[in-house]
Every structure is written in structure tokens, then in C-alpha cells.
C-alpha positions in Angstrom: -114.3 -21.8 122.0 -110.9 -20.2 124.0 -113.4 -17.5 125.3 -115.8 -20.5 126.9 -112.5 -22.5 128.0 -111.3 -19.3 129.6 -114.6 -18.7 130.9 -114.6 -21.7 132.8 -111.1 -21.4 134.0 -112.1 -17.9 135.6 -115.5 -19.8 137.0 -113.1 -22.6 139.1 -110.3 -21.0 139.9 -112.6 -18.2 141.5 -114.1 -20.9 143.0 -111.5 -23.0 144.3 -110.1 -19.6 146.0 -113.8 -19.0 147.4 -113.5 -22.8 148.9 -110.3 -22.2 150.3 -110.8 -19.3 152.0 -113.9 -21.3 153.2 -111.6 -23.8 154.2 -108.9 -21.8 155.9 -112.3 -20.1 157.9 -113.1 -23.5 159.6 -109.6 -23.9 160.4 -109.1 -20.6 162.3 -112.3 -21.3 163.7 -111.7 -24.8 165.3 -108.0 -23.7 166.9 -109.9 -20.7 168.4 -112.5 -22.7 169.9 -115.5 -23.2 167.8 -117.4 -26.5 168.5 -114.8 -29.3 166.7 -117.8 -31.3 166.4 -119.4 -28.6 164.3 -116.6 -27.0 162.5 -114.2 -30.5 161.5 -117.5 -32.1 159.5 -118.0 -29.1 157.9 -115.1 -28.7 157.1 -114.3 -31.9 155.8 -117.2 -32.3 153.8 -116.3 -29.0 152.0 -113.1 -30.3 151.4 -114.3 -33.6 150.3 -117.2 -32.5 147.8 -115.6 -29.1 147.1 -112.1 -28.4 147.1 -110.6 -31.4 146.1 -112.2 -31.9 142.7 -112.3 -28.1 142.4 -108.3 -28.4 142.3 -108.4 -31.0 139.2 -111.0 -29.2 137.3 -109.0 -25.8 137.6 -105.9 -27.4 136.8 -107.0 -29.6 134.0 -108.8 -26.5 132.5 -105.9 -24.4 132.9 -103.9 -26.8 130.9 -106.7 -26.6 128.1 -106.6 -23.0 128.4 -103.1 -23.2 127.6 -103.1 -25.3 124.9 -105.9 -24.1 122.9 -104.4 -20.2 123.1 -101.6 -18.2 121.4 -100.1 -18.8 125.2 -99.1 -22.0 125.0 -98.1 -24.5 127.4 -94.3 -24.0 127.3 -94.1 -20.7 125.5 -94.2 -18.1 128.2 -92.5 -18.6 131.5 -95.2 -17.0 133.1 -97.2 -20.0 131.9 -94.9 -22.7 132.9 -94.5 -21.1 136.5 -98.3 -21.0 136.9 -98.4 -24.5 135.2 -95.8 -25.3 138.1 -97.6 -23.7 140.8 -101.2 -25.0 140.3 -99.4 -28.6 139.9 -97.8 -28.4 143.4 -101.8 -27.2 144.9 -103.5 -30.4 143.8 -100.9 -32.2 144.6 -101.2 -30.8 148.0 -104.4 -30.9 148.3 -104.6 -34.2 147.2 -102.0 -36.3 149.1 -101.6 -34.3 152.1 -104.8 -31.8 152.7 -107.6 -34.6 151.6 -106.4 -37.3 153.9 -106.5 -35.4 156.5 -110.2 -34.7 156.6 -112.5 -36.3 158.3 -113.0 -37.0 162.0 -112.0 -34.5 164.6 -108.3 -33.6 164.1 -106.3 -33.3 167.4 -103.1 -30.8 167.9 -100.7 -30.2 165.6 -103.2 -31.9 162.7 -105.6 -28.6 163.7 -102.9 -26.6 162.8 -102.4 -28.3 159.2 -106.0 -27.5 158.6 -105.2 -24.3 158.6 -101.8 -23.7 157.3 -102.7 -25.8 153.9 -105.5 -23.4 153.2 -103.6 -20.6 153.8 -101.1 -21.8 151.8 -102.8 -22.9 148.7 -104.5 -18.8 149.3 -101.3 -17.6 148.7 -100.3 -20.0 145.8 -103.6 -18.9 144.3 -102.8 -15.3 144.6 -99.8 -15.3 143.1 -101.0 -17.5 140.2 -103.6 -14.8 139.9 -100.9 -11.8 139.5 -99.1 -14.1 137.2 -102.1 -14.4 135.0 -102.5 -10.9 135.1 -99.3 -9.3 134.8 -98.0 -12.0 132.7 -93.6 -11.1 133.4 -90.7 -12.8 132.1 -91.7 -13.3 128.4 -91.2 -16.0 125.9 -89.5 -19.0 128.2 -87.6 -20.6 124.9 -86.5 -17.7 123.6 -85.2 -16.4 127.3 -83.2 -20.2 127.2 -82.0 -18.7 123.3 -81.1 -15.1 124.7 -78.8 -16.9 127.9 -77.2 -19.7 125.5 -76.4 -17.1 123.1 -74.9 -14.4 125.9 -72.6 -17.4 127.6 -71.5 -18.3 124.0 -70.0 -14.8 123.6 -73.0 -14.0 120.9 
């Protein structure tokens, strides 16, 4: 069962990075001129259908992921950082990326149609290195080792 649950965390998160590279395409594309008429619908309809509920299948199986493992959902501060990080991206994406799709955007909303894409790129990256380098170690027992050093221990 963990194998299948990571399995399908692998499968969205790959394919929420795919959509958002999609995503942060059509931006680039419509503030260097491509047909808006052509590259906002698109866009928005990738968004709409895609990357939104992409962002709270990925987090929600993450969290089972996390639970359902040796990892933990508090155990390893590499965890709770990811944890922290993929919560921030659908929140994102949710309250200020999804409203703004639809119609053709004008100025400064073009440029938010690219830089939340490029954004949540990033964020996805470094989740990525997280998950594979897995740094800091245990996160209670890091809050043990400082309470113990400041005691005098």
C-alpha cells in the first residue's frame, strides 16, 4: 500500500510540475506577443481543469504519504518544510493564481500569470531536492538536542 500511495504522489507531483511549466509557457508567451485571445483561454482552461485540482491531489497525497510511512508527518524537518512548502503552493494557487484566470488579463495581471508559475516551479524544485536529499534529520529530537544545549546539558 505505501509503494502505491508513493506511486501516486510521484504521478501528481510530476504532473503538477509538467502543468506548471505548461502554465508558466502561456504566460511567457502572451507578454511576448502571442495572440491573447489564443494563449489566455488556454491557459485558463489548463489552469482551471488541470493545475488547480492537481495542487490538492498532490498535497493531500503527500500528507497520506507521510502518514502512512516510517517518515512521518512531524518527525523529520525535511518533512514539515516540504509539508510547509506544498501548503503555501495550493494556497497560492488557489486564492491568488485561480481567480485570476479567465478572460484576457491586461498589464501588470500578465505579469502575475507568469511570475505564479514560475514561482510555484521553483517551490516544486526545491520540494523535489528536499524529498531527495532529505537534510536536517529528526525535527523533535533537533527541538531535544537545542533545549538540552541552552540548558547547559
Amino acid at each position: 500500500m505505501r509503494k502505491l500511495i508513493l506511486t501516486v504522489h510521484v504521478i501528481t507531483a510530476v504532473g503538477w510540475l509538467g502543468v506548471d511549466l505548461v502554465m508558466l509557457t502561456f504566460g511567457i508567451a502572451g507578454l511576448a506577443g502571442a495572440d491573447p485571445d489564443l494563449v489566455y483561454p488556454a491557459q485558463s482552461l489548463i489552469g482551471r481543469a488541470l493545475f488547480t485540482p492537481l495542487s490538492a491531489v498532490v498535497w493531500l497525497v503527500g500528507v497520506l504519504n507521510a502518514l502512512l510511512t516510517p517518515w512521518g508527518l512531524f518527525k523529520h524537518t525535511w518533512v514539515v518544510v516540504k509539508l510547509a512548502v506544498t501548503t503555501l503552493m495550493l494556497l497560492l494557487v488557489t486564492l491568488v493564481l485561480y481567480p485570476q484566470l479567465g478572460g484576457i488579463p491586461e498589464g501588470p495581471d500578465r505579469v502575475n500569470l507568469v511570475v505564479a508559475p514560475a514561482v510555484s516551479t521553483s517551490l516544486m524544485i526545491f520540494a523535489t531536492v528536499l524529498s531527495t536529499y532529505k537534510p536536517w534529520g529528526r525535527f523533535l529530537q533537533g527541538r531535544a538536542k537545542r533545549r538540552s544545549v541552552l540548558a547547559g546539558r
